[in-house]
C-alpha positions as CSV (number, residue, x, y, z in Angstrom):
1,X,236.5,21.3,44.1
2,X,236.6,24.4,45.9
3,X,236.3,25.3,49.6
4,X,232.7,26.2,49.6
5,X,231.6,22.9,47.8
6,X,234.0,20.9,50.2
7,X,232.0,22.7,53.3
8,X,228.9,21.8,51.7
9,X,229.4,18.3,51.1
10,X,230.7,18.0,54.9
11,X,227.6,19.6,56.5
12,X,225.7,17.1,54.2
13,X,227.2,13.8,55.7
14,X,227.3,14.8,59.3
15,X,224.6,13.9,61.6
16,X,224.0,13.3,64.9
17,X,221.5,11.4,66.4
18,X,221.4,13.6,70.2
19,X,218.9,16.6,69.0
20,X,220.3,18.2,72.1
21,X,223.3,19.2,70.1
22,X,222.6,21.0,66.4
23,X,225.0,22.8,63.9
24,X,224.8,26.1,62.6
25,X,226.7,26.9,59.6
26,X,227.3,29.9,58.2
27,X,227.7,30.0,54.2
28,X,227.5,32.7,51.1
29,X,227.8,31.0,47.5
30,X,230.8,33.6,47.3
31,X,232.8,32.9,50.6
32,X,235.5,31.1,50.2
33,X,235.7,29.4,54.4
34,X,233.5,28.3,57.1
35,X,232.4,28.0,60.0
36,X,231.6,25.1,62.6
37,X,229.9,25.8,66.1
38,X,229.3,22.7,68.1
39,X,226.9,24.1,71.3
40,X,225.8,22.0,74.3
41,X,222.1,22.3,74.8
42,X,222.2,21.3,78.5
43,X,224.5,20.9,81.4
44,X,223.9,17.4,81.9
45,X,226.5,16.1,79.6
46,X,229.3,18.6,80.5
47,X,232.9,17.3,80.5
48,X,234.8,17.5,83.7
49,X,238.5,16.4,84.2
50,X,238.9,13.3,86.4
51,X,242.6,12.1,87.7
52,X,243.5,8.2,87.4
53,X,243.1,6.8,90.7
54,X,245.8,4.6,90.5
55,X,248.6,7.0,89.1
56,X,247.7,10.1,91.7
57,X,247.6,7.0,94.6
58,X,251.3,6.3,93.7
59,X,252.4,9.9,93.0
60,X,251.1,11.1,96.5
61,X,252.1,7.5,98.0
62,X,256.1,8.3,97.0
63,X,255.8,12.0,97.6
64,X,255.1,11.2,101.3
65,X,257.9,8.5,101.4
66,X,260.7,11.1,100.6
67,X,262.9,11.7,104.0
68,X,262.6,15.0,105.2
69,X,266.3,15.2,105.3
70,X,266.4,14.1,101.5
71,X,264.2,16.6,100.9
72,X,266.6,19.6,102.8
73,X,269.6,18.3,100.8
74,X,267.7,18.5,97.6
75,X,267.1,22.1,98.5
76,X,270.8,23.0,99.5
77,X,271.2,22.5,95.6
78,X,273.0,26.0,94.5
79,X,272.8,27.0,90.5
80,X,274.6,29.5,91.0
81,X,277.7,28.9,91.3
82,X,280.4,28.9,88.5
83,X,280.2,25.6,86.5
84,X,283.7,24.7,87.1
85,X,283.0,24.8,90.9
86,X,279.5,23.6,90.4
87,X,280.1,19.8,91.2
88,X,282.2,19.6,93.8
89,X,281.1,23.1,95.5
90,X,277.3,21.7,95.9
91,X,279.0,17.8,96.3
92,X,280.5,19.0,99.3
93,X,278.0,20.8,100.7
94,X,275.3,18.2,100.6
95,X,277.7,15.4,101.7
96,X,278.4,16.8,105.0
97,X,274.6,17.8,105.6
98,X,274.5,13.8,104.8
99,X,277.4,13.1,106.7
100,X,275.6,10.6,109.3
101,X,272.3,10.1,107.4
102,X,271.5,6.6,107.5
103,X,268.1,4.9,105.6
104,X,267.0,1.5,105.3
105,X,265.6,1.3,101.3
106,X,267.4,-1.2,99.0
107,X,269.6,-0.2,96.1
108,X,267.9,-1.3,92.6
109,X,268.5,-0.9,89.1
110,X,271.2,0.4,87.2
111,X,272.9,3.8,87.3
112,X,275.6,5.2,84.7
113,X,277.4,8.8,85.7
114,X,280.3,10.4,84.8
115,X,281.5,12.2,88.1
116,X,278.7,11.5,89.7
117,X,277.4,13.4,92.4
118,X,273.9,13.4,94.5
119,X,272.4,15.7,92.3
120,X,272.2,13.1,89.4
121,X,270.4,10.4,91.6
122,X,266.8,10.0,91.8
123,X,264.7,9.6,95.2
124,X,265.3,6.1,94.8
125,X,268.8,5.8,94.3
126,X,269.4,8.4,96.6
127,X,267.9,6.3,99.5
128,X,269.4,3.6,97.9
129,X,272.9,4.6,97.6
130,X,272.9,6.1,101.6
131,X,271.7,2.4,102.9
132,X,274.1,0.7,101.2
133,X,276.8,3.6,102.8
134,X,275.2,2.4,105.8
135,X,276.2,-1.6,105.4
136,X,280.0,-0.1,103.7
137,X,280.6,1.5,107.3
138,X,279.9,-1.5,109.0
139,X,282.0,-3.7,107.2
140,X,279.2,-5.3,105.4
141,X,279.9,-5.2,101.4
142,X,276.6,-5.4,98.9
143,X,277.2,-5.1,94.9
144,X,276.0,-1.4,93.7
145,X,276.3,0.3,90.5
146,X,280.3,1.4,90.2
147,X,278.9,4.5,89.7
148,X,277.1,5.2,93.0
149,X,280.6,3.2,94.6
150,X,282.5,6.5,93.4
151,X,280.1,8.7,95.3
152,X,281.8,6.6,98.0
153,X,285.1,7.1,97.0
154,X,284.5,10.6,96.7
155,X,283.5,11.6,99.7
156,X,286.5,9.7,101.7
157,X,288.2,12.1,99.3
158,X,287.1,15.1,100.2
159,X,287.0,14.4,104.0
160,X,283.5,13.3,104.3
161,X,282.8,10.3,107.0
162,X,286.4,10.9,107.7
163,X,288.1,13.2,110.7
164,X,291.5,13.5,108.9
165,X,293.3,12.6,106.4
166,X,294.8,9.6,107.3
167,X,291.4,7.8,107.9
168,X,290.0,8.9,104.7
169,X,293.0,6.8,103.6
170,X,292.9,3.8,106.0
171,X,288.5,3.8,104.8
172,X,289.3,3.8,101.2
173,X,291.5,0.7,101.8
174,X,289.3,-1.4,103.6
175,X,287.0,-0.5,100.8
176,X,289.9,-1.8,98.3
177,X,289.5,-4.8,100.2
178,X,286.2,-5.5,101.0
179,X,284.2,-4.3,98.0
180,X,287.3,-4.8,94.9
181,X,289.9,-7.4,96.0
182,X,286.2,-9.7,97.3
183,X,285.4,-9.4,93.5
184,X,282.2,-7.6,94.6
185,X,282.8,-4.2,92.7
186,X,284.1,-3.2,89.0
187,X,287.8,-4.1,88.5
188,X,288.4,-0.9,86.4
189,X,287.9,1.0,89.3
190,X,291.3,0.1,91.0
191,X,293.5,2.3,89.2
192,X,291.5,5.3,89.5
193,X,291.6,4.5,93.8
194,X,295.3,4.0,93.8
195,X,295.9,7.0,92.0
196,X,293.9,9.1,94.2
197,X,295.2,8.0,97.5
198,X,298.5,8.6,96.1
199,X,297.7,12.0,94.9
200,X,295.7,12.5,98.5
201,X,298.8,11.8,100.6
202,X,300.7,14.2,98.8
203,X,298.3,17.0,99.1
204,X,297.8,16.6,102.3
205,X,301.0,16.6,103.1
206,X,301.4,12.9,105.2
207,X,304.5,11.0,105.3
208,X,306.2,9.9,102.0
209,X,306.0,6.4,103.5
210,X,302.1,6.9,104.1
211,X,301.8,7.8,100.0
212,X,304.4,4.9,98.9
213,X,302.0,2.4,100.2
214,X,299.4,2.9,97.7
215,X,301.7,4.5,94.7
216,X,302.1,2.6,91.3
217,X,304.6,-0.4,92.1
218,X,306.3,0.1,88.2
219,X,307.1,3.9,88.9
220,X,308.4,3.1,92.1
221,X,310.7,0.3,91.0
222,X,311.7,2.7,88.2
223,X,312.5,5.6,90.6
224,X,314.3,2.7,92.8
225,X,316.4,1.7,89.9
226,X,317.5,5.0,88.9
227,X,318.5,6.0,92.2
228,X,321.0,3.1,92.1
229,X,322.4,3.6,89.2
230,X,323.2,7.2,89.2
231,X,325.4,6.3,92.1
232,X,325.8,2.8,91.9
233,X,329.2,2.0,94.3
234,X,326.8,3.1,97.2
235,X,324.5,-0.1,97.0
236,X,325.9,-4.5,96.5
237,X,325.7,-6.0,93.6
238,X,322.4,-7.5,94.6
239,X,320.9,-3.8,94.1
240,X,322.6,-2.6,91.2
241,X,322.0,-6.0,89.5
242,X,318.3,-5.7,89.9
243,X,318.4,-2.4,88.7
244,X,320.3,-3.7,85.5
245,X,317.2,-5.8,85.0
246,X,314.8,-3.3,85.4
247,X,315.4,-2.0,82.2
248,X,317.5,-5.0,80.6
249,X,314.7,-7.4,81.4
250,X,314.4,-10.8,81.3
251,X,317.1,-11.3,78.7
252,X,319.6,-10.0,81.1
253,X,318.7,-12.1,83.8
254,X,318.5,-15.0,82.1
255,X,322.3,-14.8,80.4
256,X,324.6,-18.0,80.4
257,X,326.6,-15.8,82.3
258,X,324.3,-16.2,85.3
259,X,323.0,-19.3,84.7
260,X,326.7,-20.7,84.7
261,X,328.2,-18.4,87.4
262,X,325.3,-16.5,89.7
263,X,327.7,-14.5,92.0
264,X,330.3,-14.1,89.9
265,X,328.1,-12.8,86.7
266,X,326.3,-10.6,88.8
267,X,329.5,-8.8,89.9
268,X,331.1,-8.8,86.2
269,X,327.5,-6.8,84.8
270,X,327.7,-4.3,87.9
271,X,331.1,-3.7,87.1
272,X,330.7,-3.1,83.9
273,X,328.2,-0.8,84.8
274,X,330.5,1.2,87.6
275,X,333.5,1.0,85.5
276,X,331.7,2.4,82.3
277,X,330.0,5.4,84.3
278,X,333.0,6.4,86.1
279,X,335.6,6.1,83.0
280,X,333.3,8.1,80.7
281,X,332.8,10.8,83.8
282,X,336.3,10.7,83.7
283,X,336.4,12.0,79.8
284,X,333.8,14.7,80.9
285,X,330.7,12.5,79.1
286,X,327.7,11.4,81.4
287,X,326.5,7.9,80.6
288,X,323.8,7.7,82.9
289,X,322.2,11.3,81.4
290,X,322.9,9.4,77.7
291,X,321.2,6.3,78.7
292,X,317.9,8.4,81.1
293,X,317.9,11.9,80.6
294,X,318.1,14.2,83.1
295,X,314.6,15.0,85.8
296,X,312.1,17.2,84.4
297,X,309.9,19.4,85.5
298,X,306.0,19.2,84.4
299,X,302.5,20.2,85.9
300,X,300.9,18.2,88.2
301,X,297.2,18.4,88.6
302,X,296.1,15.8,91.5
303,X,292.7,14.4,91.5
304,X,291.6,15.8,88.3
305,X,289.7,12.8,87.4
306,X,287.6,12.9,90.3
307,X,285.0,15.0,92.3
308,X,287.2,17.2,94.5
309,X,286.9,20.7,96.3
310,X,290.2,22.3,96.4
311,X,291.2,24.6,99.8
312,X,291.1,27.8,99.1
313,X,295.0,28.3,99.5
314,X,297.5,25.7,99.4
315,X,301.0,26.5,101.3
316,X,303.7,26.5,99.4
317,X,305.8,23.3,99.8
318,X,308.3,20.7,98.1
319,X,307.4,17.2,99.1
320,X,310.0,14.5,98.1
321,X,308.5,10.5,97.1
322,X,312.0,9.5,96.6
323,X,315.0,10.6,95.3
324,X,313.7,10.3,91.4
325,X,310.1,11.9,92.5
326,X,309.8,15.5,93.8
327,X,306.6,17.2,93.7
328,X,306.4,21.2,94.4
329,X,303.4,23.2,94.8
330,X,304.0,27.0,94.7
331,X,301.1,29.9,94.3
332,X,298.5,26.9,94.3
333,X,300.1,25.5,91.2
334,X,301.6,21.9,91.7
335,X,304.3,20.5,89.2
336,X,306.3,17.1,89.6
337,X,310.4,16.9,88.9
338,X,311.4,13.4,87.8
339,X,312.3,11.2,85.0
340,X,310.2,10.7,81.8
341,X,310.5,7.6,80.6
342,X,309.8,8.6,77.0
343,X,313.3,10.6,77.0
344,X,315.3,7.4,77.7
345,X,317.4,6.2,75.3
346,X,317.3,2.3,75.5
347,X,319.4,1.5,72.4
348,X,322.7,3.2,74.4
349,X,321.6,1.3,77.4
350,X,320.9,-2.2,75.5
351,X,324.0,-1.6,73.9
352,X,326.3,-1.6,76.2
353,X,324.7,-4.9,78.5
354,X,324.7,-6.5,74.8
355,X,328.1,-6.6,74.4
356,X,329.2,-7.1,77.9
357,X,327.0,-9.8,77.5
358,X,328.9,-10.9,74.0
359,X,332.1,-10.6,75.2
360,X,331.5,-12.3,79.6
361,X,330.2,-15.4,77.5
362,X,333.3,-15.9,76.1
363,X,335.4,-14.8,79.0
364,X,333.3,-17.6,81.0
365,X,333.4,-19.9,78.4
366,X,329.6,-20.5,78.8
367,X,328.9,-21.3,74.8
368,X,326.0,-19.8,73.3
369,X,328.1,-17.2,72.0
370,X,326.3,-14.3,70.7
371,X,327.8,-12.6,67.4
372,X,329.3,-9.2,67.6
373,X,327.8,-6.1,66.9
374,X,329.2,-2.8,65.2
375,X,327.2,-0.8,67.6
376,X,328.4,-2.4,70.3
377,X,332.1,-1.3,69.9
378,X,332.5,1.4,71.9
379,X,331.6,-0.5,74.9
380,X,334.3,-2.7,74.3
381,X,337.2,-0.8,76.0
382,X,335.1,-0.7,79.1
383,X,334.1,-4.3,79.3
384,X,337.8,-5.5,78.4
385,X,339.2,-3.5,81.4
386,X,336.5,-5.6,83.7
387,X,337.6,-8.6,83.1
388,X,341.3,-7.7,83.0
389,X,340.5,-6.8,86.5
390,X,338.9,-10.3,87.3
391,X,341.8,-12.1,86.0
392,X,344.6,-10.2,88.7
393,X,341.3,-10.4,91.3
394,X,341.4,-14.5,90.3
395,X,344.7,-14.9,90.8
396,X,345.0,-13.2,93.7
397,X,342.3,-15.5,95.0
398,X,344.1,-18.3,94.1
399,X,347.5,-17.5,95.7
400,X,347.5,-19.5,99.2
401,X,347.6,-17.2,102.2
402,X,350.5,-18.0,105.0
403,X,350.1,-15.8,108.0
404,X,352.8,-15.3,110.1
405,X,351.9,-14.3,113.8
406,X,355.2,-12.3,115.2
407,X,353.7,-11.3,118.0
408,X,354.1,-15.2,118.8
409,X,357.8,-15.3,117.5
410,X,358.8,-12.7,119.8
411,X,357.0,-14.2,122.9
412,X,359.3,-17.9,122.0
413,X,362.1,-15.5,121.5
414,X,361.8,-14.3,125.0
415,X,360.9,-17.3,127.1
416,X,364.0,-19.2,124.9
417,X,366.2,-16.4,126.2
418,X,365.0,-16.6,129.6
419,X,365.8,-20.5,129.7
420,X,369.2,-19.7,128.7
421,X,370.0,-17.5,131.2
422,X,368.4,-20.1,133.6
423,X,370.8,-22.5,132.5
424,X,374.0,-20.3,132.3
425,X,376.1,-19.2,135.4
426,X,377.2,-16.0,135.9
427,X,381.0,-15.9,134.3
428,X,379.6,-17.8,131.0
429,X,376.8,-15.0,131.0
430,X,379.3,-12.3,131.7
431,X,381.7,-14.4,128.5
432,X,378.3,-14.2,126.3
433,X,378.3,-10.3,126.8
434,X,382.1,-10.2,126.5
435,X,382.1,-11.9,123.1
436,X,382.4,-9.1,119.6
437,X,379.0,-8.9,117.3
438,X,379.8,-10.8,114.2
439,X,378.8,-9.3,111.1
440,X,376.3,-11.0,108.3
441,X,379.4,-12.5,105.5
442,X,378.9,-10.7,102.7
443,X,377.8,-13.6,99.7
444,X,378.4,-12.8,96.1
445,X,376.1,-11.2,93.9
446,X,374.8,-14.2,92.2
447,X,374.7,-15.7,95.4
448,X,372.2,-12.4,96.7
449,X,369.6,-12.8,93.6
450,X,366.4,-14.9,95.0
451,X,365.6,-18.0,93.6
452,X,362.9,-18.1,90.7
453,X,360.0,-18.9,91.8
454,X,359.0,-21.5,88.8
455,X,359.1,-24.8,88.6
456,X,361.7,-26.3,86.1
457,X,358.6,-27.3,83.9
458,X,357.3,-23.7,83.7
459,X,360.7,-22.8,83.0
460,X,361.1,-24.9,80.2
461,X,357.4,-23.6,79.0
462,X,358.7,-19.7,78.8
463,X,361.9,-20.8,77.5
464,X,360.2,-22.3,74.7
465,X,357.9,-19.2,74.2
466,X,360.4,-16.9,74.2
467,X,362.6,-18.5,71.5
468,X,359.5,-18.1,69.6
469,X,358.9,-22.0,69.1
470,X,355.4,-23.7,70.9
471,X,355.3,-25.6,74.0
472,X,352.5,-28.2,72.9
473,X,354.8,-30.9,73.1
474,X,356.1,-30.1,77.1
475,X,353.0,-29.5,78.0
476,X,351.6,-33.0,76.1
477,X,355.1,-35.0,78.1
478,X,354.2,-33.1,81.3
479,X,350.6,-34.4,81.1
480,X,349.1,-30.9,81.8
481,X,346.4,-28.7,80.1
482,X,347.6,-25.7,78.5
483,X,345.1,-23.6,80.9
484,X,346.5,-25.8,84.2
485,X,350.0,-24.4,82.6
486,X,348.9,-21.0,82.3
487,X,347.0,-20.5,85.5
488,X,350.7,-21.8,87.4
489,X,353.0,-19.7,85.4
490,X,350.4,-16.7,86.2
491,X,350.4,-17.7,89.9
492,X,353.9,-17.9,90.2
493,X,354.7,-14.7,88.7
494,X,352.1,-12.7,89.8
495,X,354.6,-11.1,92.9
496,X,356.5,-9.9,89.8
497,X,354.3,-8.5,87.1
498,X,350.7,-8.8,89.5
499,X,349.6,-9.5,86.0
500,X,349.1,-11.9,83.8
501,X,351.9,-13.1,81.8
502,X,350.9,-16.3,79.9
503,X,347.9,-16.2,77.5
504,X,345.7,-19.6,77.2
505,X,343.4,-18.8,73.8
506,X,341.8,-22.2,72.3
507,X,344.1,-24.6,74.2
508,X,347.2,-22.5,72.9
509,X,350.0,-20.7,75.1
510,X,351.4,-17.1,74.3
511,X,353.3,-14.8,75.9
512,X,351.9,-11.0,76.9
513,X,354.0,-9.0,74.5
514,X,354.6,-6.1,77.2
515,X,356.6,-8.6,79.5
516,X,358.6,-10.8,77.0
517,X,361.2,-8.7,77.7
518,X,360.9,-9.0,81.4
519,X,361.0,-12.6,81.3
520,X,363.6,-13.5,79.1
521,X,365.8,-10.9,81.4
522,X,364.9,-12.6,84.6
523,X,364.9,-16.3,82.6
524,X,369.2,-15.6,82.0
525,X,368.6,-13.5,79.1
526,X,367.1,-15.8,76.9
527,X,368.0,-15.1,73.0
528,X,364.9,-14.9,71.2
């Protein structure tokens, strides 16, 4: 079927009952379209547009409940500006023309921004958002999108509702406290808050004590840690323990060696620590650069993650966190020197703790022995020379202190001679002063040699040692332990060699092969 017999067959079906209205069509048997004119024969059923009452009621009903200062701020709305600038620029701009607004509408509904600002709220949640600002500086706290909170955040930021910096600080955490830490407001905001009154402090230039107070509590015990060890005979054991834990962790602090001895363990693990660092900067090599790296420098861009109009020109300036945390800002540019934890190397670190670790058990006799490692070995020099220390520092402990006051001899001295004199008449004083000074007699030289100070016993112990045989069986008759025997012999001698002389290994005695000679030369020469 064509066009023209289509059109026919239409014009046949149609028809309308109103003879007001007709249709004139237009056809050739040739033609191959159509034509359809629909005319109104009178003016009486004309169509004319009617609005809804109901919507146009609403419409003009919320068009004259707009604020007329809502309505200005709309307007300071600049496109343009750059769209880098574009956010913060016109945030800025309408938050201090809003800077005291107050309204009295309540928030409803949801609302989900990234970097929100005024400009991507509706009527609504504009009025919305500035009467809950309204309860937030009066202390009272109402849930709200997290969203719209960050408009909040953001304005204490930039100095909006705030005369200086330090309130825009001291706002920001009562908000912490009242809308977060009350469980009223998102948790994930938190970090983003701590961050930026961190990075706030430091751009504007407050106190390093100020910006401490709300910086991440891991870097800063990090930082702490590091300054310690770099220079750790500047701070107690206490410190440079702790700072041992930081990155030996739990499995430090819980040792046998602790558990067993607190104060003493603590000191053997910082000394191993002090001794290690100073020996190998000794040799020229730098164990605290092997085991952290050294600072490095890196940019720095503060509040990047949040709604912020930067000044124009920044002063150049260093400002110094701590000793681990220095941030500089030169030409506008800032960039932070410190320490990346992703250069440390752990394993040297864990590797030297480990086998101090291995190697104090044993010492202290604590059990749980741990089994020794190939990687550990180079530590070992280090560790041994720590507790070789400990031993001359234990005996030393151990020998019994007699203190002699002279200043007290000399005053008996006197008041002794003064009685005499008392007692004495004048020719037996003058007799006294008469009488020749009689010299010291002069005693043989075996007579001159002191005495030994060892007990026949420990005599017999050395003796034994030194002929190469074992003194089990003296020490067995004697009813001692072989460590009791050792810790005597070591006591007695330490005037001497202020070392130790006599070795106690699994309840067996031996003699220190540097000072066998020693001994058998101040035992009579002993043949061995």
């Amino acid at each position: 079927m064509d066009l023209s017999e289509w059109g026919v067959k239409l014009s046949e079906r149609m028809a309308f009952t109103d003879e007001k209205e007709h249709i004139a069509a237009d056809r050739s048997e040739n033609t191959q379209s159509f034509t359809i004119v629909l005319e109104s024969a009178s003016a009486e059923n004309e169509y004319h547009d009617t609005p809804l009452p109901f919507a146009g009621s609403r419409y003009r009903a919320e068009k004259e409940a707009v604020p007329e200062k809502i309505r200005q701020m709309r307007r300071l709305y600049d496109y343009s500006w750059g769209p880098v600038s574009l956010k913060a620029r016109n945030f800025v701009r309408q938050g201090r023309f809003m800077e005291d607004y107050e309204d009295d509408y309540p928030w409803t509904g949801e609302f989900l921004c990234y970097f929100p600002t005024y400009h991507d709220l509706t009527i609504r949640q504009l009025r919305g958002y500035f009467s809950w600002r309204s309860h937030v500086r009066k202390g009272d706290f109402q849930p709200i999108a997290a969203s719209a909170a960050y408009l909040y955040i953001y304005e204490l930021l930039n100095g909006i509702g705030a005369s200086c910096a330090e309130e825009s600080l001291r706002k920001l955490k009562d908000f912490e406290k009242g809308f977060l830490d009350s469980g009223i407001g998102d948790r994930h905001i938190r970090p983003n808050l701590m961050r930026w009154m961190t990075e706030l402090a430091v751009v504007r230039d407050l106190p390093p004590e100020t910006a401490v107070q709300f910086a991440d509590p891991a870097l800063l015990r990090q930082d702490a840690a590091l300054t310690v060890l770099k220079d750790p005979e500047r701070y107690s054991d206490e410190e440079v323990f702790a700072a041992l834990c930081t990155f030996g962790g739990k499995r430090l602090a819980g040792s046998p060696v602790i558990s067993k001895a607190p104060e003493r363990g603590r000191h053997l693990f910082c000394e191993v620590w002090r001794t290690t660092l100073s020996e190998m900067r000794d040799q020229g090599r730098d164990l605290f650069k092997r085991c952290f790296g050294a600072p490095r420098e890196r940019l720095w861009i503060p509040l990047a993650n949040a709604v912020f109009l930067w000044p124009k020109e920044l002063p150049d300036r260093d400002y110094i966190l701590d000793e681990c945390r220095i941030y500089r800002c030169r030409g506008g540019i800032w960039q932070v020197e410190s320490y990346d934890k992703t250069t440390f190397n752990r394993e040297r670190f864990q590797s030297l703790m480990t086998g101090a670790d291995q190697k104090l058990r044993r010492y202290l006799k604590t059990g749980r022995y741990l089994r020794e490692r190939p990687e550990d070995a180079w530590a070992a020099p280090f560790i041994e020379a720590v507790m070789q220390a400990d031993k001359k520092a234990a005996l030393e402990a151990a020998r019994p202190k007699i203190t002699i006051d002279f200043s007290g001899l000399d005053r008996i001295r006197r008041e002794a001679l003064l009685t005499r004199d008392s007692l004495l008449t004048e020719e037996e004083l003058a007799e006294l002063e008469a009488l020749p000074e009689i010299p010291a007699p002069l005693l043989p030289e075996e007579e001159k040699r002191p005495a030994l100070p060892l007990s026949a016993v420990q005599i017999r112990i050395l003796t034994a040692l030194l002929q190469g045989g074992s003194a089990e069986e003296i020490v067995r008759e004697e009813y001692l332990t072989p460590s009791l025997a050792a810790d005597a012999v070591n006591e007695a001698l330490f005037d001497e060699f202020a070392d130790i002389v006599l070795l106690c290994e699994d309840d067996k005695l031996s003699l220190v092969e540097d000072y066998t000679e020693d001994l058998a030369q101040m035992l009579g020469g002993v043949n061995r």
